[in-house]
C-alpha positions in Angstrom: 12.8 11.5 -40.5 15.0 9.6 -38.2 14.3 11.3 -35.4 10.4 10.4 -35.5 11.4 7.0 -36.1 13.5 6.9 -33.0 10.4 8.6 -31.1 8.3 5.4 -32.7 10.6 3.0 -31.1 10.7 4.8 -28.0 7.2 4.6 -28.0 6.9 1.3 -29.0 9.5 0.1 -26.4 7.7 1.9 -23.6 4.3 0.7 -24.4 5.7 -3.1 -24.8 7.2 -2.5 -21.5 4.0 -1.4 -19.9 2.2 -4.5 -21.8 4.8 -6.9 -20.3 4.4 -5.7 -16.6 0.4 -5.8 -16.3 1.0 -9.7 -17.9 3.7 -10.2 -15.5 1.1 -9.0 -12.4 -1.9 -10.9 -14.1 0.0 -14.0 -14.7 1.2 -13.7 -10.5 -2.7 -13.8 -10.0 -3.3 -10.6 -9.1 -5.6 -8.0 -10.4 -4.0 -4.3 -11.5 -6.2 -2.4 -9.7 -5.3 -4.4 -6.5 -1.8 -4.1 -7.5 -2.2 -0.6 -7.7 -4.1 0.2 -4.1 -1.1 -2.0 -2.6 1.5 0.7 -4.1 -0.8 3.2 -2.6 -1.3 1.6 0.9 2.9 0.9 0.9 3.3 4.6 1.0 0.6 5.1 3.5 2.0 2.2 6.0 5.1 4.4 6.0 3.3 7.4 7.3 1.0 5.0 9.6 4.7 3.9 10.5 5.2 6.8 12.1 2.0 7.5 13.6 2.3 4.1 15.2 5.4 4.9 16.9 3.7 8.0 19.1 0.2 6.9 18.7 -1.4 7.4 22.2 -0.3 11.4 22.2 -2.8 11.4 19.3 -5.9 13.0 20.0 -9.7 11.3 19.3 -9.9 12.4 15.7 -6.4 11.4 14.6 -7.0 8.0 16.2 -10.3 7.7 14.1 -8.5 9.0 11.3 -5.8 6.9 11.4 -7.8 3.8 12.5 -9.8 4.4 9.1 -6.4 4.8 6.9 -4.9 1.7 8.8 -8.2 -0.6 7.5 -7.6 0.4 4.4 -3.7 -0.6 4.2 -5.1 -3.7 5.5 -7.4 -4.8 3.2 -4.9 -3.5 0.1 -1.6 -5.8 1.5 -4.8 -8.9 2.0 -5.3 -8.4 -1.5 -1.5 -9.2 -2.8 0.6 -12.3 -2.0 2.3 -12.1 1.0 5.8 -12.6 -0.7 5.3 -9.0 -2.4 5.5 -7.4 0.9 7.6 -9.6 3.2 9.9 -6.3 3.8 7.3 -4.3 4.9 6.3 -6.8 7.6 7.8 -5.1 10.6 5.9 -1.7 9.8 3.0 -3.7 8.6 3.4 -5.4 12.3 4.1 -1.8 13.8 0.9 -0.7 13.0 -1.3 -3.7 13.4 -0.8 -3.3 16.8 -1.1 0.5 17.1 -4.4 -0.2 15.2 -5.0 -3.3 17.9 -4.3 -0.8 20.8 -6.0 2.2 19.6 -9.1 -0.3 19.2 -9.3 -1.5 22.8 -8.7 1.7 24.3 -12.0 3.3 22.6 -14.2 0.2 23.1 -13.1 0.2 27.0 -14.1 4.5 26.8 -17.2 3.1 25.7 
């Protein structure tokens, strides 16, 4: 018997915690689904991160690829305060202007 109890309160602990963090994102103004593609697009700006570093030995189809993956970091960090993701600004910077570069370079091919 206690030790069902002690799951309950677990249970209930984890779930009030859950509550309290989704009211703590709505209440900052931003959705939970665009809270959650920002988490997602944080770990993709740290692999973009690197890409960005050694981006014109990639070939054509990386570039597209990672012109495509960079928009959609974009548009995820647009989506959250800037505050939430002051750390990330030098990478976020990084790979702005790899995306920037990698840009010009195929509208001048064209």
């Amino acid at each position: 018997m206690d030790l069902f109890t002690i799951i309950y309160i677990l249970l209930f602990l984890i779930f009030a915690l859950i509550v309290f963090a989704v009211v703590q994102i709505r209440m900052a103004g931003i959705k939970v689904k665009d809270f959650y593609s920002f988490i997602e697009a944080n770990q993709k700006l740290d692999k973009l991160y690197l890409f960005a570093k050694k981006y014109e030995k990639l070939s054509q189809q990386q570039q597209v690829i990672f012109l495509m993956e960079a928009e959609t970091v974009f548009n995820a960090f647009d989506k959250v305060p800037d505050a939430l993701w002051e750390e990330e600004y030098d990478k976020y910077m990084k790979v702005l202007d790899a995306y920037k570069d990698i840009k010009v370079v195929r509208w001048a091919q064209n």
